[in-house]
C-alpha positions as CSV (number, residue, x, y, z in Angstrom):
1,X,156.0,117.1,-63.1
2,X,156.1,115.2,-59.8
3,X,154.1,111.7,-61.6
4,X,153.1,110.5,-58.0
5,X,151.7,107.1,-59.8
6,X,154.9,106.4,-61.9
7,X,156.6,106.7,-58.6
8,X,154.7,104.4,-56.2
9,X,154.7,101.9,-59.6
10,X,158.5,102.4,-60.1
11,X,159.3,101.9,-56.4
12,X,157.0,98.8,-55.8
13,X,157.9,97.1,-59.1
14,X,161.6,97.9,-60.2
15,X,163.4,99.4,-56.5
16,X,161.6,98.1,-53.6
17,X,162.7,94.4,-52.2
18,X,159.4,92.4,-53.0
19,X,157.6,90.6,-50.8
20,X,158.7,87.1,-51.3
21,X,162.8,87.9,-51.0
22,X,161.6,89.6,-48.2
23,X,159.9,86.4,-46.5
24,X,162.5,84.4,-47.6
25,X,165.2,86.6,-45.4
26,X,162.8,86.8,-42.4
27,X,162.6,83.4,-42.7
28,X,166.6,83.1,-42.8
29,X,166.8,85.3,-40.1
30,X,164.7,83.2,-37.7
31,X,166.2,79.9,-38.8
32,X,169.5,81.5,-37.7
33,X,168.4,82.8,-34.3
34,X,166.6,79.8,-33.4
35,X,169.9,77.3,-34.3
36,X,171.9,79.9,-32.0
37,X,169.7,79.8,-29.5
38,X,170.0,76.1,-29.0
39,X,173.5,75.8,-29.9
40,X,175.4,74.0,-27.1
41,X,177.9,76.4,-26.6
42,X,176.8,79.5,-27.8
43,X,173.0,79.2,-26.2
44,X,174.3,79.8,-23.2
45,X,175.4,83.2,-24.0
46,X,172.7,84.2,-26.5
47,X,170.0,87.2,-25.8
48,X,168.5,87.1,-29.3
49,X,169.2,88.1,-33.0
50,X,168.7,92.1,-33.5
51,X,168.0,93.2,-37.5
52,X,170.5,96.2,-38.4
53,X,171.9,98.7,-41.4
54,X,169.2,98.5,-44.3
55,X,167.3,95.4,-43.2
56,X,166.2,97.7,-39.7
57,X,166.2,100.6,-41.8
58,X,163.6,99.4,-44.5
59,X,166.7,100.7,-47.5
60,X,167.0,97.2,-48.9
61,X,166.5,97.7,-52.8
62,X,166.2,94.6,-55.2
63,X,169.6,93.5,-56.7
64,X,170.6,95.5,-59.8
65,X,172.1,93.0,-62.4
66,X,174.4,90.9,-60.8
67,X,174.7,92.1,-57.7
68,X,173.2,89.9,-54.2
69,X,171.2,91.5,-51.7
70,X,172.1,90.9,-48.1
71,X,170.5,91.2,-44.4
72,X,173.0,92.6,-41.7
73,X,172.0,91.0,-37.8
74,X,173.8,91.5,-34.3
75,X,173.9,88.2,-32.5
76,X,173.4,89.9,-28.9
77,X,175.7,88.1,-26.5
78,X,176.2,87.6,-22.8
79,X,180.2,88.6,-22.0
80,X,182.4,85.2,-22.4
81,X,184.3,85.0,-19.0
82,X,187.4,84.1,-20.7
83,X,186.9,84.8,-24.4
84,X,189.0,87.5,-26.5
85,X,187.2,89.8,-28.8
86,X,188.0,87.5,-32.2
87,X,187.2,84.5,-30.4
88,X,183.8,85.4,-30.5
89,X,183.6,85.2,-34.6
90,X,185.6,81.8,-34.2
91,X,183.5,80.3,-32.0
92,X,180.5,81.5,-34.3
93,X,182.3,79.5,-37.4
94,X,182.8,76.6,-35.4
95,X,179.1,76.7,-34.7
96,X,178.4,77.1,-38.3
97,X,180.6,74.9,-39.8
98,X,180.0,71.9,-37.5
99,X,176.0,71.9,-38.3
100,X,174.7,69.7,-41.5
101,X,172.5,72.5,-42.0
102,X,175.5,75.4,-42.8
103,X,178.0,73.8,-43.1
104,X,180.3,75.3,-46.0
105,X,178.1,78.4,-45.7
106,X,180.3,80.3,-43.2
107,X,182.6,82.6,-44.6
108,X,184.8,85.4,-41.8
109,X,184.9,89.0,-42.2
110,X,186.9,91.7,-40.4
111,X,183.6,92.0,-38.1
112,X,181.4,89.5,-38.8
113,X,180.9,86.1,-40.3
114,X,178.4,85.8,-43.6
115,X,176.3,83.2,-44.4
116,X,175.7,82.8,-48.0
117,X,173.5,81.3,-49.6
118,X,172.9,79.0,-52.9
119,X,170.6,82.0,-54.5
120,X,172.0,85.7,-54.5
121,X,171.7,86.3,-50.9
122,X,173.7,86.3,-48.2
123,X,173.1,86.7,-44.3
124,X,176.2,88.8,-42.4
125,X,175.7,87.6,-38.9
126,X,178.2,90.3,-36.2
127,X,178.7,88.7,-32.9
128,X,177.6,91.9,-30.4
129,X,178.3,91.6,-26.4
130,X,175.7,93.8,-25.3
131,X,176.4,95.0,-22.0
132,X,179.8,96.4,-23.6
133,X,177.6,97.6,-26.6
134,X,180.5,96.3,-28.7
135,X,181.3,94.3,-32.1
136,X,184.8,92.3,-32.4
137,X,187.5,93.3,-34.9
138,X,189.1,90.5,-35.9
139,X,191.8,91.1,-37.6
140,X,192.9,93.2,-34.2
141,X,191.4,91.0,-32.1
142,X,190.3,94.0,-30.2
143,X,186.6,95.9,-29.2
144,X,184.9,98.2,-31.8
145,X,182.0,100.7,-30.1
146,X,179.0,100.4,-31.6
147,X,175.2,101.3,-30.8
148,X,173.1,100.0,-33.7
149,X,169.3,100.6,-31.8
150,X,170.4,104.3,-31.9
151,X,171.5,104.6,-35.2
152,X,168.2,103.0,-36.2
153,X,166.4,105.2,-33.8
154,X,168.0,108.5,-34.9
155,X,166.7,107.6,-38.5
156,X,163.4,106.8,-37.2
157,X,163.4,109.9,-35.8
158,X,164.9,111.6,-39.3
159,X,161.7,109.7,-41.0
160,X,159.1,110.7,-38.8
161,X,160.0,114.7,-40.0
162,X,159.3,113.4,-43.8
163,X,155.9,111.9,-42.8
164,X,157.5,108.6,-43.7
165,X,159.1,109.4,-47.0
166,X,163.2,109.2,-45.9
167,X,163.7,105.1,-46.6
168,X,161.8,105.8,-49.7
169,X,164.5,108.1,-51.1
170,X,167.1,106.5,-49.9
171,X,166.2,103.3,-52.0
172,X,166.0,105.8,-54.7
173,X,169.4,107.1,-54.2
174,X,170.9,103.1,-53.6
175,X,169.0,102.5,-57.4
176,X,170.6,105.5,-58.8
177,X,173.9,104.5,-57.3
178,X,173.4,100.6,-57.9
179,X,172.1,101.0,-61.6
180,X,174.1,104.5,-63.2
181,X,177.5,103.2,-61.6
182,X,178.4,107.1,-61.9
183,X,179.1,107.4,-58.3
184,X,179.6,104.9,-55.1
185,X,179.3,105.2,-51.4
186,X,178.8,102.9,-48.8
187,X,175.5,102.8,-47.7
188,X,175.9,103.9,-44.2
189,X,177.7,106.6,-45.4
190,X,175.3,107.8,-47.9
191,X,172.3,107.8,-45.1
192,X,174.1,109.6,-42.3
193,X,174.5,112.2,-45.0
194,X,171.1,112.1,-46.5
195,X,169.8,111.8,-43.0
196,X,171.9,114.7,-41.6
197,X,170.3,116.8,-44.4
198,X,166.5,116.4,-42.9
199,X,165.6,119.2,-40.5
200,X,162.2,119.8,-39.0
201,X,162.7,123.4,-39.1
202,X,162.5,123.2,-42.7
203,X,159.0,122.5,-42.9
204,X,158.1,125.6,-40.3
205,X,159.3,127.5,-43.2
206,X,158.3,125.3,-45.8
207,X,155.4,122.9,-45.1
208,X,155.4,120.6,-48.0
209,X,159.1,120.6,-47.9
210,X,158.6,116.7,-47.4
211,X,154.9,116.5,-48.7
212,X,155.3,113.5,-51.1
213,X,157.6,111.2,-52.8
214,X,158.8,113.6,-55.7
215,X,158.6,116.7,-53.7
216,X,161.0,114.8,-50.8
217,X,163.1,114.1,-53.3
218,X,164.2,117.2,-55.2
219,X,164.0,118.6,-51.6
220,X,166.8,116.4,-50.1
221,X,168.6,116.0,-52.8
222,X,168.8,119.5,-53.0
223,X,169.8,120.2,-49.5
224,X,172.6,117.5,-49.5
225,X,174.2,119.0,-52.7
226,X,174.1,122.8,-50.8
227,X,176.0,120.8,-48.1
228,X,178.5,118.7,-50.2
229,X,179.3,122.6,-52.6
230,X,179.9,124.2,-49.2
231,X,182.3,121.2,-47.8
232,X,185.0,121.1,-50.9
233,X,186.9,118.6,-48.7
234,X,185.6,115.4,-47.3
235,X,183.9,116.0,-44.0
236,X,183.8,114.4,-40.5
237,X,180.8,112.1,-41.0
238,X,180.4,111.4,-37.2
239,X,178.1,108.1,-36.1
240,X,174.8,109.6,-35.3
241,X,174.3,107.2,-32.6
242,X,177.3,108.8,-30.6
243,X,180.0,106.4,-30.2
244,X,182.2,109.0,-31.3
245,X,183.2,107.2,-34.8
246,X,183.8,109.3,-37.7
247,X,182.9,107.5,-41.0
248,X,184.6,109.5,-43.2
249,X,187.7,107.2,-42.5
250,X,186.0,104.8,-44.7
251,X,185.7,107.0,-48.1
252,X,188.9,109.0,-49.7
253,X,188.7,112.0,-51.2
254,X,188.6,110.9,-54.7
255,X,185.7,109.0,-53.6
256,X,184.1,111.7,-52.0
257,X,185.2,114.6,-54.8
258,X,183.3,112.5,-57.6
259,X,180.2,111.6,-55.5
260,X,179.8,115.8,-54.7
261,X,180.0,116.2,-58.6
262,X,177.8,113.4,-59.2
263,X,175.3,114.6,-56.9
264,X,175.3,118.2,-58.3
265,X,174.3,116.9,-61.7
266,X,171.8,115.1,-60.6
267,X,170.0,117.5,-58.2
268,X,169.8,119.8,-61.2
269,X,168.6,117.1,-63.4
270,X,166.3,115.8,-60.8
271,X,164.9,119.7,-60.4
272,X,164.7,119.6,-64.4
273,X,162.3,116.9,-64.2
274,X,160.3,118.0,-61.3
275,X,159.5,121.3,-63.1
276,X,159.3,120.4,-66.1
277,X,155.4,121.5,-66.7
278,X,154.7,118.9,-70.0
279,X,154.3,115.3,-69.1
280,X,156.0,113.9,-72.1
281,X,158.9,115.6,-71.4
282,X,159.1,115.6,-67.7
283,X,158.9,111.4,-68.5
284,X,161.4,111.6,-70.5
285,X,163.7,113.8,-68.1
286,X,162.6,111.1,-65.1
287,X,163.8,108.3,-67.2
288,X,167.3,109.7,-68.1
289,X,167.5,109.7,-64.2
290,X,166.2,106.5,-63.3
291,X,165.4,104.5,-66.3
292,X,163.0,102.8,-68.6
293,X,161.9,100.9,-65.4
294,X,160.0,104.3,-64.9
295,X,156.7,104.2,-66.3
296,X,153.1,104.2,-66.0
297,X,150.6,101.9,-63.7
298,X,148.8,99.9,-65.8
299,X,145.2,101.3,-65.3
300,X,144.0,97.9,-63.3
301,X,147.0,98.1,-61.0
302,X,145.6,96.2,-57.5
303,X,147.4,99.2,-55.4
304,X,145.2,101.6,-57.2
305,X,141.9,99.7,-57.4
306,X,142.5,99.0,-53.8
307,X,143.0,102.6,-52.8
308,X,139.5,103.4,-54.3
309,X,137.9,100.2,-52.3
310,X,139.0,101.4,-48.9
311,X,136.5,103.6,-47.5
312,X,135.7,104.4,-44.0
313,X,138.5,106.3,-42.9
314,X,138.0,108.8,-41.0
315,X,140.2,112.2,-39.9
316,X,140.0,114.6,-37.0
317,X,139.5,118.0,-39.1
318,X,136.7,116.9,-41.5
319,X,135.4,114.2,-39.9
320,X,135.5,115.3,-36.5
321,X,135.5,119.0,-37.4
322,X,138.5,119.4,-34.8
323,X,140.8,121.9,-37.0
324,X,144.7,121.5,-36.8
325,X,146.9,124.0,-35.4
326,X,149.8,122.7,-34.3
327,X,151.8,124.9,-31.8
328,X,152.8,122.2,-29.5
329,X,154.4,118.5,-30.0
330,X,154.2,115.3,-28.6
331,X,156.3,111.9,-29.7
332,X,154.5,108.4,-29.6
333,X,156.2,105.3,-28.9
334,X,155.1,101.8,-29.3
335,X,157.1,99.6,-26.8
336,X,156.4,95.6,-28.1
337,X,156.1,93.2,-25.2
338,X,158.3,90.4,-23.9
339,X,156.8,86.9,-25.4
340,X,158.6,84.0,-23.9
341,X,162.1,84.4,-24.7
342,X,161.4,87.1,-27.0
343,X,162.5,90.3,-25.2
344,X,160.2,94.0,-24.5
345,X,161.8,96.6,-27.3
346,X,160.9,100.1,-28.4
347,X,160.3,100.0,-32.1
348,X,162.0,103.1,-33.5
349,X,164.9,100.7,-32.0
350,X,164.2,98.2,-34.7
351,X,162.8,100.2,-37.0
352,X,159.4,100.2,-36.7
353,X,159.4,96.5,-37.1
354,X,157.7,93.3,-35.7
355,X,156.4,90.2,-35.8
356,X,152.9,88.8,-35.7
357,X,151.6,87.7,-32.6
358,X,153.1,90.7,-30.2
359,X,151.7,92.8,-28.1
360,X,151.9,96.7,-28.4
361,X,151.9,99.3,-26.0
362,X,151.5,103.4,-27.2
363,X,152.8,106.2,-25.0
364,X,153.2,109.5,-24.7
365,X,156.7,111.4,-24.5
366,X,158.0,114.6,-24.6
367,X,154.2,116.2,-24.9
368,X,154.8,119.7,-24.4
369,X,151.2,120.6,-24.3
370,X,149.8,122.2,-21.1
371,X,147.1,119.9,-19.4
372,X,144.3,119.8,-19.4
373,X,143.9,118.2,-22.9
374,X,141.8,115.4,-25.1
375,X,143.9,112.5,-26.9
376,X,142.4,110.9,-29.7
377,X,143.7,108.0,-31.2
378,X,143.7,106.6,-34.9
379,X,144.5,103.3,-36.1
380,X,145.0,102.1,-39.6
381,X,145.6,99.3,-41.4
382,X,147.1,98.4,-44.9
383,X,147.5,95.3,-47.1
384,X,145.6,92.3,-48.4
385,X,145.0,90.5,-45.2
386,X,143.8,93.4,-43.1
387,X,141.6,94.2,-46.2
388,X,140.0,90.7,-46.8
389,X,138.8,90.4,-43.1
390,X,137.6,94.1,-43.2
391,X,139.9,95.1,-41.2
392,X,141.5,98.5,-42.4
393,X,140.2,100.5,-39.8
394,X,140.8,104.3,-39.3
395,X,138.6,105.5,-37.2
396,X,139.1,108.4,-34.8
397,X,138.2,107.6,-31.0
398,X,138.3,108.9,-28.1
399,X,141.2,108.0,-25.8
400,X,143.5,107.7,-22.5
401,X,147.0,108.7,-22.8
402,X,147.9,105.1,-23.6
403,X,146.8,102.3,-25.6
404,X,147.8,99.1,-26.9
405,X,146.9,97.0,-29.9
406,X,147.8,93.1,-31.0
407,X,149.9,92.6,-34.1
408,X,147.9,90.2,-36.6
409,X,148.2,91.4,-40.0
410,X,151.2,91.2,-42.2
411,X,151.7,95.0,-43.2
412,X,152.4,98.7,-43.1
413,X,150.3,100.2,-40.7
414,X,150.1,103.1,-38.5
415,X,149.2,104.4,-34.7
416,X,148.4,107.9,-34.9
417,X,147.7,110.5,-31.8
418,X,145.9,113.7,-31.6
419,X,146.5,116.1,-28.6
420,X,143.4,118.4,-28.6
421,X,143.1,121.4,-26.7
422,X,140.4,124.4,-26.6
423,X,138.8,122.8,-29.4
424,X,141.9,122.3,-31.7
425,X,144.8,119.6,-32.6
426,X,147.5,121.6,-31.3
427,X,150.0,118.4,-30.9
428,X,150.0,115.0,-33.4
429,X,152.3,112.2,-34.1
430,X,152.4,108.8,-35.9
431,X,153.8,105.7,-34.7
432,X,154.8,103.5,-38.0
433,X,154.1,99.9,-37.1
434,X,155.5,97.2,-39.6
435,X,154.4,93.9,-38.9
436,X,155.9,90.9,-41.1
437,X,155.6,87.6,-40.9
438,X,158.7,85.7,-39.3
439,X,161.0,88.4,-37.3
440,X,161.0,85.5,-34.3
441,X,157.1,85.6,-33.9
């Protein structure tokens, strides 16, 4: 049985990061930039502090057992006139290290320099000279390639196809690494693999190939296994971003070989549980899996309750009576504004994410719908503060082939766009917009 509640319950209360580790990092994170930015030396060459690897990607999962959780950021950098590539990491320690604030916090890595805190968390801070796009390797004191904003994008992209659902599973997968211990794979590693695996032309075959969380899963999980039984040997795992790096130098083959068996028993135990038609049973089977952290809501669970409060929302097929045909396509993109020092970036760049305060322009790209044509437009809200002003919204309106809206409510909302011709939605897209507090405003 796919047991959509003891998913969402399972995700927000055992897997997910919760909300106030997650405002504690943003607020790390901005402490950070802001001392860079006014550092004597190293002000001069900053641009601004870019979120990367899980913390972009939303596939931060709370710490299993012992283990810390930890934020990867790319100090962007102006090119040092005189500077060698592992000069940049010293000059960041000696920044560090000569501050009351972090001092004895500063610890160097092969790429970058951590930060670690007093609790289990830890901040891993890789100095970036943007107009090389390139990170420093110091132990070879030489450049390393690197395009993070397209890594994240190309996800974004993978995401969009699974209506949302891909960082979702992917936590599931880090919790089922993190917590059986059966297997292990770096995380990068693990989502250019799982995000390889996602194909939109699946869903022209299959429509609910991605339809929810359960159905996702056995889904992916499924396709990756066909891929690791046809690839006996470990595979080029190139960067998806294009810098031409292949991963794969990162794993071994023993690695490799054990994670391909792992992942074969568990895509036929995932299945097992999935079809299993009696709900004791298929429980029981889901908790083998992922265990006894997988349970029931409890029947006043504020998610639910607040699921039946919202009302309101309306939809372009039975509200508007517009029916859905989709024949054509059309991507939107939601472009934040410059603020002050704060520089203009497209958020499938960041992953979707940004701060309160900013300013939001939609557009159109890659619309392949003939004009003439209608665009509607659909925005909805989520979470405690939207809901306690009334502010949830969802509405379908009317609309140009642009819009913008103002980031004020810590959340996961959503931009959506309708592309109607001859009466029907032949074209539709959805812009995630994740808006938290801290992230430099």
């Amino acid at each position: 049985m796919k047991l959509h509640a003891y998913f969402k319950h399972f995700l927000e209360n055992t897997v997910n990061l919760d909300d106030s580790r997650i405002e504690t990092l943003n607020k790390r994170v901005d402490a950070i930039s802001s001392f860079l930015r006014d550092h004597e030396v190293l002000g001069e060459y900053f641009l601004e502090v870019i979120p990367q690897g899980s913390f972009a990607q939303r596939t931060i999962i709370k710490p299993v057992g012992s283990r810390e959780y930890d934020a990867d950021v790319l100090l962007s950098l102006k090119e040092h006139p005189d500077w060698a590539p592992a000069q940049y990491t010293q000059e960041l320690y000696r920044a560090f290290e000569g501050s009351g604030r972090y001092k004895g916090m500063s610890h160097r890595r092969t790429r970058c320099l951590y930060i670690d805190y007093a609790d289990p968390f830890h901040v891993d801070v890789v100095p970036y000279v943007e107009s090389r796009m390139v990170i420093t390797d110091n132990k070879t004191d030489d450049w390393v390639h690197t395009d993070p904003e397209s890594f994240t994008a190309w996800l974004e992209g993978k995401t969009r196809i699974t209506g949302g659902r891909l960082p979702a599973i992917l936590r599931l997968l880090k919790y089922l690494r993190d917590s059986k211990m059966t297997f292990s794979v770096k995380s990068v590693i693990l989502t250019i693999l799982v995000g390889e695996r996602i194909d939109a032309s699946r869903t022209s075959i299959d429509a609910d190939h991605y339809k929810n969380i359960p159905t996702a899963l056995v889904n992916i999980v499924e396709d990756l296994d066909q891929y690791l039984q046809a690839n006996y040997f470990i595979p080029a795992i190139w960067d998806p971003a294009g810098t031409g790096q292949d991963f794969s130098t990162r794993w071994d083959q023993d690695g490799y070989a054990n994670f391909r068996r792992q992942i074969h028993y568990y895509a036929g135990k995932i299945r097992e549980a999935y079809d299993e038609p009696d709900k004791v049973t298929s429980l029981a089977a889901w908790q083998a899996i992922f265990g006894s952290g997988f349970q029931a809501p409890p029947p006043d669970d504020p998610v639910t309750a607040s699921a039946v409060r919202n009302t309101g929302e309306q939809f372009i097929d039975t509200t508007l009576c517009i029916p859905i045909r989709i024949s054509k396509a059309v991507r939107l993109v939601g472009r934040v504004r410059r603020a002050g020092v704060l520089r203009a970036y497209d958020l499938p760049k960041r992953g979707d994410q940004v701060g309160q305060g900013r300013y939001i322009d939609f557009r159109l790209e890659a619309c392949t719908v003939e004009e003439p044509y209608q665009v509607y437009w659909k925005v909805k809200n989520f979470g405690a503060e939207a809901e306690q002003l009334n502010e949830l919204r969802g509405q379908v309106r009317r609309g140009e082939s642009s819009t913008y809206e103002h980031t004020a409510y810590v959340g996961s909302h959503y931009v959506e766009v309708y592309i109607v011709k001859d009466g029907a939605c032949v074209a539709r897209d959805r812009q995630q917009v994740i808006i938290r507090r801290g992230l430099s405003g």
